[in-house]
Biopython code that builds the backbone (N, CA, C, O; Angstrom):
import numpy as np
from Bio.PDB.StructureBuilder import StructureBuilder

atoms = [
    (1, "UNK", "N", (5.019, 5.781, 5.175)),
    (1, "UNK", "CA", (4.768, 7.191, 5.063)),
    (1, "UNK", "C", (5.598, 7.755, 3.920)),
    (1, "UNK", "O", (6.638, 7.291, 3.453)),
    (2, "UNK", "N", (4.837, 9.004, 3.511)),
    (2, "UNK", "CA", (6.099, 9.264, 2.317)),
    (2, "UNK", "C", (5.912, 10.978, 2.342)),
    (2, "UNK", "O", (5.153, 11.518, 3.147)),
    (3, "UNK", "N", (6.678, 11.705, 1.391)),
    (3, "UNK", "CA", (6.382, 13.573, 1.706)),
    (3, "UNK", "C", (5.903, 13.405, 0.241)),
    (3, "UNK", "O", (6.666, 13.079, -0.668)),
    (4, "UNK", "N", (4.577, 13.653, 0.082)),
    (4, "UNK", "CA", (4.411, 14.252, -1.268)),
    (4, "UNK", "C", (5.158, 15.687, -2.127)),
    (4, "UNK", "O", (5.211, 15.959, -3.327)),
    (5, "UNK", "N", (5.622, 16.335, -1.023)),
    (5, "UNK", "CA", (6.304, 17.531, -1.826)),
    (5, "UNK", "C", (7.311, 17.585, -0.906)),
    (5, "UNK", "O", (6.975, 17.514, 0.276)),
    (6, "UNK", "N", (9.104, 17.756, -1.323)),
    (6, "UNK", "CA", (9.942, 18.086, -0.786)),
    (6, "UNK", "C", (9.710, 19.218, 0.014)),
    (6, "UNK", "O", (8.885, 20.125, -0.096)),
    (7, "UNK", "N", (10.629, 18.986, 0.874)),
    (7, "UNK", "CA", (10.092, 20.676, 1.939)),
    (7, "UNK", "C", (8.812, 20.612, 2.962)),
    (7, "UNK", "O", (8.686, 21.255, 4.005)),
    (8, "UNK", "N", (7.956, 19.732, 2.429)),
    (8, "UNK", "CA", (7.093, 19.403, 2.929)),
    (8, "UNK", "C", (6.950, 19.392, 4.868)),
    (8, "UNK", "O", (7.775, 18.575, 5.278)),
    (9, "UNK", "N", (6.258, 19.969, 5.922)),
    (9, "UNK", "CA", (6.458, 20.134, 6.865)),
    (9, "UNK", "C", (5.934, 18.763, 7.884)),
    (9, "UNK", "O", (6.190, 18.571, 9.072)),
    (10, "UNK", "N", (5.107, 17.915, 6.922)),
    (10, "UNK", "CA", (4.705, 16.623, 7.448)),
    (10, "UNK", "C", (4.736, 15.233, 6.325)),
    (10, "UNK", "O", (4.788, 15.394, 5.106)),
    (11, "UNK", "N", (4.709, 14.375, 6.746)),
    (11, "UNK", "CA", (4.434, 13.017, 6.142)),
    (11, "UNK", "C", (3.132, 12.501, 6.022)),
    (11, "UNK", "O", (2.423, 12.780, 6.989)),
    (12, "UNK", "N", (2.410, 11.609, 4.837)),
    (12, "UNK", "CA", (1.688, 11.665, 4.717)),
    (12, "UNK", "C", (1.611, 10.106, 4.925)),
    (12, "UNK", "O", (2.758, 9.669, 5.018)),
    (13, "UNK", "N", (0.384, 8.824, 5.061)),
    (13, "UNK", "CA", (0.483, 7.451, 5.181)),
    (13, "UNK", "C", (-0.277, 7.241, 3.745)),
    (13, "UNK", "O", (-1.204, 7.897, 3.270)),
    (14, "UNK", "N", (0.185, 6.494, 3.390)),
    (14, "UNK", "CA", (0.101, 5.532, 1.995)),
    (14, "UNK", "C", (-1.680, 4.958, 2.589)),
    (14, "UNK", "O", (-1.973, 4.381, 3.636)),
    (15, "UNK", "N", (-2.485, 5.357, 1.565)),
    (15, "UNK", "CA", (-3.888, 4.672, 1.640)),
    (15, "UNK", "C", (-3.820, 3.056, 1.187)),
    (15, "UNK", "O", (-2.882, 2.304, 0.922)),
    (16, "UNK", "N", (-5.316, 2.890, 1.229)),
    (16, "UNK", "CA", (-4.827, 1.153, 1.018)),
    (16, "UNK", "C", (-4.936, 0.577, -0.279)),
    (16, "UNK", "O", (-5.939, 0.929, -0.900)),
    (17, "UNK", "N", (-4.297, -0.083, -0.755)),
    (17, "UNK", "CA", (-4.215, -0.484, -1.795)),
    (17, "UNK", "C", (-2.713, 0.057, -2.325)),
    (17, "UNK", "O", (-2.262, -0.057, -3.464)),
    (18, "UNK", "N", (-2.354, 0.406, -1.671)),
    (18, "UNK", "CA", (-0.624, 1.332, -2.065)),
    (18, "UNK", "C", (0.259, 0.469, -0.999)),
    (18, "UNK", "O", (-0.102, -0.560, -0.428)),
    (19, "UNK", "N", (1.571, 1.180, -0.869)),
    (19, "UNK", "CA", (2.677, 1.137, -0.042)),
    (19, "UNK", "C", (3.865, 1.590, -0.022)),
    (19, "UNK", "O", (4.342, 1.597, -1.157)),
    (20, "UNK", "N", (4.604, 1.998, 0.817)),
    (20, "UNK", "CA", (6.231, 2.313, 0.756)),
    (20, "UNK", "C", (6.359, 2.014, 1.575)),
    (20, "UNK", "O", (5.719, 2.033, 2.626)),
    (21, "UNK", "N", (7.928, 1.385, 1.019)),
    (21, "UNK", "CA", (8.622, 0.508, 2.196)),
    (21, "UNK", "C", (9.996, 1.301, 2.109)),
    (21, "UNK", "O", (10.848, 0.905, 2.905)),
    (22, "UNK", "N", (10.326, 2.265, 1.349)),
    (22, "UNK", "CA", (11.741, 2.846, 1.585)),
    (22, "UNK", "C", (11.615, 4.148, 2.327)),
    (22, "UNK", "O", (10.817, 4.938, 1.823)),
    (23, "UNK", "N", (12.140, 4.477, 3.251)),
    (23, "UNK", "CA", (12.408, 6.354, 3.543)),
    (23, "UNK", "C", (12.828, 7.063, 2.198)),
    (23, "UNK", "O", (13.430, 6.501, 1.284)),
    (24, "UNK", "N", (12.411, 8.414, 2.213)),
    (24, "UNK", "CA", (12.636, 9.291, 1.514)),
    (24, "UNK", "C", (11.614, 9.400, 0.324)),
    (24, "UNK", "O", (11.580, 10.387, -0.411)),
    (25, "UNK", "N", (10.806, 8.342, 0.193)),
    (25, "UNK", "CA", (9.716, 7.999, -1.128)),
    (25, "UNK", "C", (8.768, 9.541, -1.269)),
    (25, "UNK", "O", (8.098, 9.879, -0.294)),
    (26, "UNK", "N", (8.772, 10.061, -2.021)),
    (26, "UNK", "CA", (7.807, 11.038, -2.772)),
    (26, "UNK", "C", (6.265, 10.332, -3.239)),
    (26, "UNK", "O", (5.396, 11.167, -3.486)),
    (27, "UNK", "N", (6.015, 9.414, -3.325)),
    (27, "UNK", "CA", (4.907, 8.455, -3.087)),
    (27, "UNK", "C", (4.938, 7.448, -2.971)),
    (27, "UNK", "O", (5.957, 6.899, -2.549)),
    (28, "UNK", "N", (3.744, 6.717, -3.322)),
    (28, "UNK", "CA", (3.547, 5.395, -2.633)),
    (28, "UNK", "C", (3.511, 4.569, -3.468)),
    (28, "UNK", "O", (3.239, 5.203, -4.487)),
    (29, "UNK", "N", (3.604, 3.570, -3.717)),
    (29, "UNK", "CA", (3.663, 2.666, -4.722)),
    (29, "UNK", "C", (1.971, 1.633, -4.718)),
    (29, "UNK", "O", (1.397, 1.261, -3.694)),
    (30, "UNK", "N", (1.585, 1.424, -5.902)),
    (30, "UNK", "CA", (0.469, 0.742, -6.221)),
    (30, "UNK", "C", (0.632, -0.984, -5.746)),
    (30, "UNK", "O", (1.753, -1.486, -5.672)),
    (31, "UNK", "N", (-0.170, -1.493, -5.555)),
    (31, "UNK", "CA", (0.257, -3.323, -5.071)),
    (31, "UNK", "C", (-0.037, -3.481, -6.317)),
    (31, "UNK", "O", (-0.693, -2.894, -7.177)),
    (32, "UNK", "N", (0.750, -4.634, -6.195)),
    (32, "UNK", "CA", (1.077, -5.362, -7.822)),
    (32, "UNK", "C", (-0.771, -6.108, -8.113)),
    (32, "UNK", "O", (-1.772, -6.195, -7.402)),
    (33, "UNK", "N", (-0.453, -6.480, -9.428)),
    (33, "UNK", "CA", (-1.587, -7.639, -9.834)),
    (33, "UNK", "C", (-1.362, -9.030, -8.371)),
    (33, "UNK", "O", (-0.267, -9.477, -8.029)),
    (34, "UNK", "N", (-2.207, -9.283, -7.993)),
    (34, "UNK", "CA", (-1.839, -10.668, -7.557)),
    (34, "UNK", "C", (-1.469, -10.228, -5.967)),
    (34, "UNK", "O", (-0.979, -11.099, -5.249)),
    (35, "UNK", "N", (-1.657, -9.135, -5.524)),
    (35, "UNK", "CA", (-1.762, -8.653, -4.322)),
    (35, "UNK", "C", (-2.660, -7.440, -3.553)),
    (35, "UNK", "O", (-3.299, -6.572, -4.147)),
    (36, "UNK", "N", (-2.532, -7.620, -1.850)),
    (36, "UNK", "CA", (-3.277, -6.030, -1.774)),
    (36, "UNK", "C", (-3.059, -5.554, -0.677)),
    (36, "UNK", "O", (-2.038, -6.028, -0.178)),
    (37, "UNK", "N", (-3.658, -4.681, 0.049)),
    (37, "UNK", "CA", (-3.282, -3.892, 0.846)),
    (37, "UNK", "C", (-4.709, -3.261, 1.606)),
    (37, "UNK", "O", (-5.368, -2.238, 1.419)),
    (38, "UNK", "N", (-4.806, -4.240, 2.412)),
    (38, "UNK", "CA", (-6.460, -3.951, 3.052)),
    (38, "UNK", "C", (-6.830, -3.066, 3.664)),
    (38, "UNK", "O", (-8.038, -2.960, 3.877)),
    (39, "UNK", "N", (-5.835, -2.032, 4.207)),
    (39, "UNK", "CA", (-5.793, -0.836, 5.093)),
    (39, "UNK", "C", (-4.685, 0.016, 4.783)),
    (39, "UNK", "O", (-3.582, -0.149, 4.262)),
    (40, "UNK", "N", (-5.327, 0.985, 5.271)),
    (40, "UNK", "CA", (-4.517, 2.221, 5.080)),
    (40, "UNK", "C", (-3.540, 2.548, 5.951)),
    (40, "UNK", "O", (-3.888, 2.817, 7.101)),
    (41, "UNK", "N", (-2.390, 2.586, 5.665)),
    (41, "UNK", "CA", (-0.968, 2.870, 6.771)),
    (41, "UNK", "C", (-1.497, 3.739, 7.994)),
    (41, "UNK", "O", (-2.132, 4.764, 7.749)),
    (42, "UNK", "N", (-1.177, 3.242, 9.678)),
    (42, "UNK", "CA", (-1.354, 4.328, 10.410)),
    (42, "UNK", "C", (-0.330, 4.425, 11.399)),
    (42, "UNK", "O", (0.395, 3.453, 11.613)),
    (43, "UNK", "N", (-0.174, 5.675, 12.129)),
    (43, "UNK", "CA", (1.199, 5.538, 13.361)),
    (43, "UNK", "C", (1.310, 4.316, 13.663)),
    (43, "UNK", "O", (2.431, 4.240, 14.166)),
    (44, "UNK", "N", (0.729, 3.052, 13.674)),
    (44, "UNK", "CA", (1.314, 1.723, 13.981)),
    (44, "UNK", "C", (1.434, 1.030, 12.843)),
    (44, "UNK", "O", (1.481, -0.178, 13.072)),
    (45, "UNK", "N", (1.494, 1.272, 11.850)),
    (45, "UNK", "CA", (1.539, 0.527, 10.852)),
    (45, "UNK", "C", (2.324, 1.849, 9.325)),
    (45, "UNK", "O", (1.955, 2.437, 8.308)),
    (46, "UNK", "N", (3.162, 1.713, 9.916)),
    (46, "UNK", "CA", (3.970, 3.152, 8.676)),
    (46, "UNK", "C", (4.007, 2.447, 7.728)),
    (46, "UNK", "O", (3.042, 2.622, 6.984)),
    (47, "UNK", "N", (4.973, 1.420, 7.280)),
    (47, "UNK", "CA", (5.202, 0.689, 6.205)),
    (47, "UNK", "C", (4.425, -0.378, 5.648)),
    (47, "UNK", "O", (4.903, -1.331, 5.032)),
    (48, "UNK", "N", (2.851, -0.128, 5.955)),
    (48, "UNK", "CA", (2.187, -1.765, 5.431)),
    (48, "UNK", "C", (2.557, -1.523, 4.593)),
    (48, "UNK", "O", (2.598, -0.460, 3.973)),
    (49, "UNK", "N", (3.132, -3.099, 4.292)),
    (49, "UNK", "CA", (3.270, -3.453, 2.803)),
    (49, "UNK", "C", (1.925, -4.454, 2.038)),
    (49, "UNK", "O", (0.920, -4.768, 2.677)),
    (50, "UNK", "N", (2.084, -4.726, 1.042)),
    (50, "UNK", "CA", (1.158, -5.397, 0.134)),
    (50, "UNK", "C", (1.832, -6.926, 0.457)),
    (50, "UNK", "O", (2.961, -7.341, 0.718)),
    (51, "UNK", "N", (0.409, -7.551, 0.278)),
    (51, "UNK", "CA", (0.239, -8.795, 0.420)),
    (51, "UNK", "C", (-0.080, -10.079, -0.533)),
    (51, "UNK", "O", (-0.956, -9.810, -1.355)),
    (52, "UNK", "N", (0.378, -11.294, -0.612)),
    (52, "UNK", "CA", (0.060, -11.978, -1.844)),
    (52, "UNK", "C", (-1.446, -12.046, -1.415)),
    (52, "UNK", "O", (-1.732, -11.834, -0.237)),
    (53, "UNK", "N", (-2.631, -12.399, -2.540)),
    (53, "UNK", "CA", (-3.635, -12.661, -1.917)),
    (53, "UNK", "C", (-3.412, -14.816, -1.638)),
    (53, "UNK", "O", (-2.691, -15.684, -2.130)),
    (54, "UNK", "N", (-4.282, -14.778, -0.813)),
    (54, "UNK", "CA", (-4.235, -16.093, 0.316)),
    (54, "UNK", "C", (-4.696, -17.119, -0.677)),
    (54, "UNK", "O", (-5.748, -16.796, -1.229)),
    (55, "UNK", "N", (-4.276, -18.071, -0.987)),
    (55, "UNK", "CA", (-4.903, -20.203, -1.407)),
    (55, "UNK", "C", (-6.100, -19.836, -1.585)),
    (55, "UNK", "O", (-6.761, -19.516, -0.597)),
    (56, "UNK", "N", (-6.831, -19.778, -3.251)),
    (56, "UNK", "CA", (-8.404, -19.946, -2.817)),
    (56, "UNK", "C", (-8.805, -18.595, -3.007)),
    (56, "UNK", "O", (-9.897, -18.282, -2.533)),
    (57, "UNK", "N", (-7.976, -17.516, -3.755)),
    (57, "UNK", "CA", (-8.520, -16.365, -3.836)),
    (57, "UNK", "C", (-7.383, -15.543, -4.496)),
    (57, "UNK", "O", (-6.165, -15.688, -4.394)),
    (58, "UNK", "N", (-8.115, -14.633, -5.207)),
    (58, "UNK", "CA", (-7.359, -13.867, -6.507)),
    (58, "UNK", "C", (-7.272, -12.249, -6.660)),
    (58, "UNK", "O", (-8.263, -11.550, -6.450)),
    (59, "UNK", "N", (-6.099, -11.742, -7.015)),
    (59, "UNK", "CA", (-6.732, -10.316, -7.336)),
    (59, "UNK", "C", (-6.131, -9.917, -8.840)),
    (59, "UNK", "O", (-4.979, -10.228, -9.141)),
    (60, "UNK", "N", (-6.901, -9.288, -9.647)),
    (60, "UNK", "CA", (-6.602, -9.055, -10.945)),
    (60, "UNK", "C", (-6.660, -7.419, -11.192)),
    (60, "UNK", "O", (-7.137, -7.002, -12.247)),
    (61, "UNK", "N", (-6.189, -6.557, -10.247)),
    (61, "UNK", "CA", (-6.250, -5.688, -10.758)),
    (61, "UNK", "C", (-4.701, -4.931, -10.146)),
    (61, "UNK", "O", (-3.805, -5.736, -9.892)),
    (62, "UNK", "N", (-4.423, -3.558, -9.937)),
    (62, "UNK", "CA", (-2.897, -2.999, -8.885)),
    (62, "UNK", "C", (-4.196, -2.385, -8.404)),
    (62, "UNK", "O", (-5.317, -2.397, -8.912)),
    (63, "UNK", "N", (-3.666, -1.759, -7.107)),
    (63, "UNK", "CA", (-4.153, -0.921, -6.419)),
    (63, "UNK", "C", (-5.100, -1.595, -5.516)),
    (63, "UNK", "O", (-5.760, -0.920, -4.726)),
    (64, "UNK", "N", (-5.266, -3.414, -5.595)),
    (64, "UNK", "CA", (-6.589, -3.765, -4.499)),
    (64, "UNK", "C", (-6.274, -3.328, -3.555)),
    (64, "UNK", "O", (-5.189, -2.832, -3.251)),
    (65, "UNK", "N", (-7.227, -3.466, -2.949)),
    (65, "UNK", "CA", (-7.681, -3.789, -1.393)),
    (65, "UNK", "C", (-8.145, -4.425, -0.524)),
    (65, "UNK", "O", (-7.951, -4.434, 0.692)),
    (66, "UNK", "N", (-9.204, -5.342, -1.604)),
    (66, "UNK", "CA", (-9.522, -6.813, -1.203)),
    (66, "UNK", "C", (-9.007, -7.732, -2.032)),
    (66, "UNK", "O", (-8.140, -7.453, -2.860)),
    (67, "UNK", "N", (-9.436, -8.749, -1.893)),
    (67, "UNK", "CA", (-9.624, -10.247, -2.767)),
    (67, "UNK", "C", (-10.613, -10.849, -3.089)),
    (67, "UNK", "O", (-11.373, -10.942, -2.126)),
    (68, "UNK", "N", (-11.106, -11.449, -4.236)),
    (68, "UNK", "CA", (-11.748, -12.195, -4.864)),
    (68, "UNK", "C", (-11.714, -14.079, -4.733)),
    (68, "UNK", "O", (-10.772, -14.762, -5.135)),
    (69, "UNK", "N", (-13.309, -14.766, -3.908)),
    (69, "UNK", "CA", (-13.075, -15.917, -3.541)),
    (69, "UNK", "C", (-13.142, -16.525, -5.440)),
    (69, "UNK", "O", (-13.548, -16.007, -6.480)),
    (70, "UNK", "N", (-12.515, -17.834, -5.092)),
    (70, "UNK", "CA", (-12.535, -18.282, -6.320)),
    (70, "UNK", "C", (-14.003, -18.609, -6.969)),
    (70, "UNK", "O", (-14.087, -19.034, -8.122)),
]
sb = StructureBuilder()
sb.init_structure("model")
sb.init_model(0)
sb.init_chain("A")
sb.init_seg("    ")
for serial, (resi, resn, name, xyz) in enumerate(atoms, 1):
    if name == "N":
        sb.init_residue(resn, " ", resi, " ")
    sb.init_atom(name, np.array(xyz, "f"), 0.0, 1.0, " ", f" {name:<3s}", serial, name[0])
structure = sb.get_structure()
């Protein structure tokens, strides 16, 4: 979760293809080349983080969400 604007009266969850993993973050961070983030953060899942993609499959862009079979 992160506050897009200080002062802010709520927290917002990182969509997919993003992530934060620190408190206090003002946004979310993009997944690298070579990873992703298949879902969007929810009350059970605050901090998904990004993932390598799996043996047998690729991602070439930031911000996935899926993966590419070889």
């Amino acid at each position: 979760m992160y506050m897009a604007r200080p002062g802010a009266t709520a927290c917002q969850y990182c969509p997919k293809g993003y992530e934060t993993l620190d408190t206090g973050n003002t946004e979310c961070s993009a997944c690298p080349v070579g990873y992703f983030n298949k879902a969007p953060a929810t009350a059970l899942t605050l901090g998904r983080a990004c993932v390598e993609a799996p043996a047998g499959t690729f991602v070439n862009t930031s911000a996935a969400y899926f993966v590419t079979q070889w």
